[in-house]
N, CA and C atoms as a LAMMPS dump frame, in Angstrom:
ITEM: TIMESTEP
0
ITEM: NUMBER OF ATOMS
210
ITEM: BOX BOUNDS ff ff ff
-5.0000000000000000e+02 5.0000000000000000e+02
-5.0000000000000000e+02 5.0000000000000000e+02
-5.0000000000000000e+02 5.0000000000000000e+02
ITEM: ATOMS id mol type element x y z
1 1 1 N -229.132 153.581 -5.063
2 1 2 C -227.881 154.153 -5.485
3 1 3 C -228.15 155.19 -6.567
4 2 1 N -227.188 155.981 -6.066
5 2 2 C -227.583 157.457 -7.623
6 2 3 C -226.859 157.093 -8.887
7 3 1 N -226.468 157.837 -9.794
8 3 2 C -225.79 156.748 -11.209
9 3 3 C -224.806 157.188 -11.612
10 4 1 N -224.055 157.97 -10.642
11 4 2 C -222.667 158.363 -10.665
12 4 3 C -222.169 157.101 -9.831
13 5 1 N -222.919 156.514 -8.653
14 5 2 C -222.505 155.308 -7.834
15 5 3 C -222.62 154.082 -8.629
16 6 1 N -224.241 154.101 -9.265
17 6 2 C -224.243 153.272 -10.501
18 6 3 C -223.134 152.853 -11.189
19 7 1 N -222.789 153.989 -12.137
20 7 2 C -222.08 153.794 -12.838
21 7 3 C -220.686 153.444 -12.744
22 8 1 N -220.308 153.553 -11.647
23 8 2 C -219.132 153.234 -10.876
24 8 3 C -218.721 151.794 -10.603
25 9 1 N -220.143 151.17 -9.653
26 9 2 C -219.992 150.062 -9.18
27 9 3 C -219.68 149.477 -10.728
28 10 1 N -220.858 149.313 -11.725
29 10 2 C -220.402 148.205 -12.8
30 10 3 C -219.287 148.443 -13.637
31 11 1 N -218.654 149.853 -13.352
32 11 2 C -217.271 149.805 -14.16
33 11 3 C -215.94 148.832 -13.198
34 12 1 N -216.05 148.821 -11.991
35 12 2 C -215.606 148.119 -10.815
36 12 3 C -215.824 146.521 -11.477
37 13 1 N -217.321 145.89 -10.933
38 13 2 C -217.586 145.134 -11.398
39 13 3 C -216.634 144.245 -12.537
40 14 1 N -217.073 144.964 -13.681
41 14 2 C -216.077 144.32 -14.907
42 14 3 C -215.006 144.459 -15.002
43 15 1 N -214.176 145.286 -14.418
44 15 2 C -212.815 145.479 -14.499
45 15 3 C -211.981 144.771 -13.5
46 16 1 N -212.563 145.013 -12.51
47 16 2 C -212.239 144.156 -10.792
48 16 3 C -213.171 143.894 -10.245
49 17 1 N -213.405 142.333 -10.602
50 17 2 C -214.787 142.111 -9.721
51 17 3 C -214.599 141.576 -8.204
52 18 1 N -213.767 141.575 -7.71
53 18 2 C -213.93 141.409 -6.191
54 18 3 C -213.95 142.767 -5.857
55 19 1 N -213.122 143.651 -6.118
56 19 2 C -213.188 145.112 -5.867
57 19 3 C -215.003 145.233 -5.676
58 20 1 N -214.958 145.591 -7.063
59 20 2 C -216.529 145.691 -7.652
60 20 3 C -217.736 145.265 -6.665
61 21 1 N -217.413 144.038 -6.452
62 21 2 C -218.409 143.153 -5.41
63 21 3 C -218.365 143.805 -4.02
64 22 1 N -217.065 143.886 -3.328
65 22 2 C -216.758 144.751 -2.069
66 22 3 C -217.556 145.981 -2.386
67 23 1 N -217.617 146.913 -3.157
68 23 2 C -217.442 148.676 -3.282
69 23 3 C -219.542 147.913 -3.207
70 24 1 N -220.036 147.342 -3.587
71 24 2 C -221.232 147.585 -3.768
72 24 3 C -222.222 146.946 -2.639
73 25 1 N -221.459 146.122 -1.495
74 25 2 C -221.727 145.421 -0.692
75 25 3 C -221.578 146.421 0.396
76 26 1 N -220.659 147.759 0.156
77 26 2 C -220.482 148.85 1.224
78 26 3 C -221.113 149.39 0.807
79 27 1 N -221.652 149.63 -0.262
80 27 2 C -222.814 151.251 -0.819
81 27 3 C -223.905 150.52 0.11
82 28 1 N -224.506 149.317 -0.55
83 28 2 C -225.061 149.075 0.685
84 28 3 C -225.75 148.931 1.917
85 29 1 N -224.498 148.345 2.368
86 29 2 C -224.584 148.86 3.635
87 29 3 C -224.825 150.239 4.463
88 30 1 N -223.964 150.966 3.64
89 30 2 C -224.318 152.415 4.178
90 30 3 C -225.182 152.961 3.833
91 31 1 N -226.468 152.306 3.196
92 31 2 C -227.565 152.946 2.613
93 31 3 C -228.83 152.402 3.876
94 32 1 N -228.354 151.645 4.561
95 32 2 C -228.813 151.033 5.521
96 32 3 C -229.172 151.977 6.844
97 33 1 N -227.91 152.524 6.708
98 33 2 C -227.264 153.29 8.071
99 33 3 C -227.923 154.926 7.508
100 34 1 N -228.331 155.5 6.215
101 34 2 C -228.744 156.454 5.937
102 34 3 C -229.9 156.669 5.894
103 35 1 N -230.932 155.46 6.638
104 35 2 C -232.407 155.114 6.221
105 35 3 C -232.764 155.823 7.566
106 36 1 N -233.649 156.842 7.84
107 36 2 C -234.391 156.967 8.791
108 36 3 C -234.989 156.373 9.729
109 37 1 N -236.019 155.061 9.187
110 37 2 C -236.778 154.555 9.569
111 37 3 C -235.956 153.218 10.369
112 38 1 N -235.934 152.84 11.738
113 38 2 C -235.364 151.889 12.366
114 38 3 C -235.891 150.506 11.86
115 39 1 N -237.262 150.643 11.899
116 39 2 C -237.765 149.271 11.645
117 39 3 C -237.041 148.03 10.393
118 40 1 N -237.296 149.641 9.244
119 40 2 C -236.828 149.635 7.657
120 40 3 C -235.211 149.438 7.506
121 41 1 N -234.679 149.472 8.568
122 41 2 C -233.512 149.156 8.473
123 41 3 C -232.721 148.228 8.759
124 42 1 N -233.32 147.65 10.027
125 42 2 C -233.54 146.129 10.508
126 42 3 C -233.81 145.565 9.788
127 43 1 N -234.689 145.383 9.027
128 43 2 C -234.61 144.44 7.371
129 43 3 C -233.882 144.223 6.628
130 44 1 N -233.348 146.046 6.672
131 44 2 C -232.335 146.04 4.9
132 44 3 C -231.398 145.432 5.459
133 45 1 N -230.847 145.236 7.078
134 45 2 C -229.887 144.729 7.457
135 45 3 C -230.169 142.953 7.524
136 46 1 N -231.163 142.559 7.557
137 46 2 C -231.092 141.072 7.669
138 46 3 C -230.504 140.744 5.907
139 47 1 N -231.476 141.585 5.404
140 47 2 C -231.534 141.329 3.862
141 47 3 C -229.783 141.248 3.514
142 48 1 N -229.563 142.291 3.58
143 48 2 C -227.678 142.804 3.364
144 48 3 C -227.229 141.424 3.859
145 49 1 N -227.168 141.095 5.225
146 49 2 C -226.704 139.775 5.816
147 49 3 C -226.783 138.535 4.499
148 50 1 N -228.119 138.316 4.136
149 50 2 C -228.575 137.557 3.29
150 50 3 C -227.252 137.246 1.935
151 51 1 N -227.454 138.53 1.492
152 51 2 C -226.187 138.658 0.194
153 51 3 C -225.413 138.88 0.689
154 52 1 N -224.571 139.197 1.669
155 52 2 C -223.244 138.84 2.016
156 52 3 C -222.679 137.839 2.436
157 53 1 N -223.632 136.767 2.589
158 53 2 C -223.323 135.683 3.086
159 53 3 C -222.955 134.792 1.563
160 54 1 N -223.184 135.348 0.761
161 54 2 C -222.922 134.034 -0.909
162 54 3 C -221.738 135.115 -1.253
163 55 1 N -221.189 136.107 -1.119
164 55 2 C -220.114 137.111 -0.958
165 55 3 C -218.559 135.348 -0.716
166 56 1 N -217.853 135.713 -1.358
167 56 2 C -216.421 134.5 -1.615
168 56 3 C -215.395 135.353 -0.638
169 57 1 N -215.379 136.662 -0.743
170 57 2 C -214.389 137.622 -0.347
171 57 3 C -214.307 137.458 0.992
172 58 1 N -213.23 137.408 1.526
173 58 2 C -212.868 136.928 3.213
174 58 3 C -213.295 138.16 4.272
175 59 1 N -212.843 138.989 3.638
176 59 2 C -213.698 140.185 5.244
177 59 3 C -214.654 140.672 5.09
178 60 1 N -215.368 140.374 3.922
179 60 2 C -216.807 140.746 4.058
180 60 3 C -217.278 139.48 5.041
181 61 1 N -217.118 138.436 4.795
182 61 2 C -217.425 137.051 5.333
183 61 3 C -217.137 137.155 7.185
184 62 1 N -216.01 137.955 7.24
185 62 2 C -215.402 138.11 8.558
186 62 3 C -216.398 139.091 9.513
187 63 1 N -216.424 140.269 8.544
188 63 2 C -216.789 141.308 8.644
189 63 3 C -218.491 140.945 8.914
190 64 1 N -219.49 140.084 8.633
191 64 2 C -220.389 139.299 8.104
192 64 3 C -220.603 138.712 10.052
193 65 1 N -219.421 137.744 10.16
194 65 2 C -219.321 137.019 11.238
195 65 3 C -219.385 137.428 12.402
196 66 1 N -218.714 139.172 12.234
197 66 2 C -218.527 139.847 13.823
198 66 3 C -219.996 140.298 13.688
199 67 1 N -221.375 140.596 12.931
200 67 2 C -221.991 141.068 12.697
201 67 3 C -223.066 140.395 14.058
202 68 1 N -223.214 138.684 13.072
203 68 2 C -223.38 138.401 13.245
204 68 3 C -223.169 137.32 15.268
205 69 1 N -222.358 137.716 15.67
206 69 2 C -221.924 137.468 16.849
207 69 3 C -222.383 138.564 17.795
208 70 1 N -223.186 139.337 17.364
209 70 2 C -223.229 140.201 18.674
210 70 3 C -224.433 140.734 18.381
């Protein structure tokens, strides 16, 4: 993450932390989807899976589930 995103997520974070938690669980993810390398991404995606799964918030969890189903 760059530190304009940085700095973002932990103002999120402390102010609204489910927000906070969501906004940084999508940076992310989409950092996943911006990776060149297929192999390297298949990881970051098990990994991502990994921490979204201790994630409380319901459509990440959902969102998590359809992932995981197919």
């Amino acid at each position: 993450m760059n530190t304009k995103t940085t700095s973002k997520n932990l103002l999120l974070k402390y102010l609204f932390p489910k927000i906070g938690e969501a906004y940084r669980l999508k940076e992310l993810f989409k950092q996943i989807f911006d990776n060149a390398d297929q192999l390297e991404s298949i990881q970051d995606l098990k990994e991502w899976m990994k921490i979204a799964a201790t994630s409380k918030l319901v459509t990440i969890q959902q969102f998590l589930n359809t992932l995981q189903s197919h």
